[in-house]
C-alpha positions as CSV (number, residue, x, y, z in Angstrom):
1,X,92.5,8.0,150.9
2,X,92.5,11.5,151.5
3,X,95.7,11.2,153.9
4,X,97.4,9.7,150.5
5,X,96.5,12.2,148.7
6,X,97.5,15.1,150.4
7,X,100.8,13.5,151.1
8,X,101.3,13.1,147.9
9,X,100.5,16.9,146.9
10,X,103.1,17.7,149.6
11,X,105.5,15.8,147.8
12,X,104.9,16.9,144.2
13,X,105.3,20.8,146.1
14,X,108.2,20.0,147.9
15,X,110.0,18.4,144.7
16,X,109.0,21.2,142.7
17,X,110.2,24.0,145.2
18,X,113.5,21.8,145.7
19,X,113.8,22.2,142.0
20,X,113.5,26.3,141.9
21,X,116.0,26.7,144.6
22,X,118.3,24.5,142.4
23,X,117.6,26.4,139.7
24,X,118.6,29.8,141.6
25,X,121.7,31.4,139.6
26,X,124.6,31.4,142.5
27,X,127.0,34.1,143.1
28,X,129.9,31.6,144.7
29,X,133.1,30.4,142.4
30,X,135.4,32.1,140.3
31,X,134.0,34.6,137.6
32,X,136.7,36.6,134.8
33,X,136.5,38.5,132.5
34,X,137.4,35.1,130.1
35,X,138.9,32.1,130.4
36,X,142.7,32.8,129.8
37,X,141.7,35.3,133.2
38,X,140.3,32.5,135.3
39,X,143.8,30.8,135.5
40,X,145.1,33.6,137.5
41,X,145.8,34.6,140.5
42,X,146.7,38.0,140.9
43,X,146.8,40.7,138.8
44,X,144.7,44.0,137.8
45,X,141.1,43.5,138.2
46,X,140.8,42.7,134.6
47,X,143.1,39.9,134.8
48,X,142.3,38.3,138.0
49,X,139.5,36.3,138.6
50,X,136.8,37.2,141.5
51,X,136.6,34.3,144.1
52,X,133.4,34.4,145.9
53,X,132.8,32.2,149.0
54,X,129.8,32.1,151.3
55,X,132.4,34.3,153.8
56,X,134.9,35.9,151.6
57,X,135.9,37.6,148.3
58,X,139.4,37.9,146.5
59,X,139.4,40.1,143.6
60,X,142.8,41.8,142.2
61,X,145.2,42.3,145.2
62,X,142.0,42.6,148.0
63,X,141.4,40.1,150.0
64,X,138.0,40.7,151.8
65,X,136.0,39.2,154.7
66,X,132.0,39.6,154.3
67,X,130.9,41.5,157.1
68,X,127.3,41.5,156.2
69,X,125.3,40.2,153.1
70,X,121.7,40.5,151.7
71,X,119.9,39.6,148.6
72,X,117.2,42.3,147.0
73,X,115.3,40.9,144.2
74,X,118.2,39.2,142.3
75,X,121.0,41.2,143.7
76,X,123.3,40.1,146.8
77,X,124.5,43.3,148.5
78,X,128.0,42.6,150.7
79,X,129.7,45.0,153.2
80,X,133.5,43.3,152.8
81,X,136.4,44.3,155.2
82,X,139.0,44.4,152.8
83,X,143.3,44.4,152.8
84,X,145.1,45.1,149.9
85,X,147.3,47.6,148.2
86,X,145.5,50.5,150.0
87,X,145.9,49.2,153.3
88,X,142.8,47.8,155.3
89,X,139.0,49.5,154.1
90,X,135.1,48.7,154.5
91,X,134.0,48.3,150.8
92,X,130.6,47.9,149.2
93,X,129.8,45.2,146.9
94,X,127.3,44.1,144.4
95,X,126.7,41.1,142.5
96,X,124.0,40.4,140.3
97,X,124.0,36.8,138.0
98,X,122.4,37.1,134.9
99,X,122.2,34.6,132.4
100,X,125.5,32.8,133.1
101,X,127.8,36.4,134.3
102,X,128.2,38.4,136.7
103,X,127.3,41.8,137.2
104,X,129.9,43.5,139.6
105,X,130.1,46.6,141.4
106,X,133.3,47.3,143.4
107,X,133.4,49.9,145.9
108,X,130.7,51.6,144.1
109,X,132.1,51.5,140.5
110,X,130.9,49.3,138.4
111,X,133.7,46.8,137.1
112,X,131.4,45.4,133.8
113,X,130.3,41.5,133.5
114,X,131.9,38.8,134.3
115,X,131.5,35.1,133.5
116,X,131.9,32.1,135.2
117,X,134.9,30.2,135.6
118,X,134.9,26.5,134.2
């Protein structure tokens, strides 16, 4: 009997912590500014979505490949090798979910919140 219960305290933990990591706000998909933004493609960095994979970010007229990524408390911290406009850089990025946006910082200015695309 006590096998049975223990296996069953496993499972009521494991279901539990399965349900928290579901629960985790995600910074992957496309986030704008609003909805008329997330139909875009291109465009200023107001007007363009973000598109955030689990290896690369688009944002205005950058394309970037994540170099390196890590998440402190509810931030994720990228190092993106970018193309665009201003040829080929390394930028920093942050992104921070909050209650349904995004908090971005792009190459260390802060670009505002951003929401999710639907």
């Amino acid at each position: 009997m006590t096998f049975l219960r223990g296996a069953a305290v496993a499972f009521v933990l494991a279901a539990a912590s399965a349900t928290a990591i579901q629960a985790a706000e995600t910074v992957t998909g496309r986030w704008a500014v609003d909805e008329s933004a997330c139909a875009r493609w291109f465009g200023t960095a107001a007007q363009s979505p973000l598109i955030v994979t689990e290896r690369a970010l688009r944002w205005s007229s950058d394309a970037c490949r994540i170099e390196r990524s890590y998440k402190a408390g509810g931030t994720v911290h990228i190092q993106a090798m970018c193309w665009g406009d201003g040829g080929e850089k390394s930028i920093p990025v942050s992104l921070r979910p909050h209650g349904g946006r995004l908090a971005v910082t792009w190459d260390r200015g802060a670009r505002g919140d951003l929401r999710r695309c639907p």
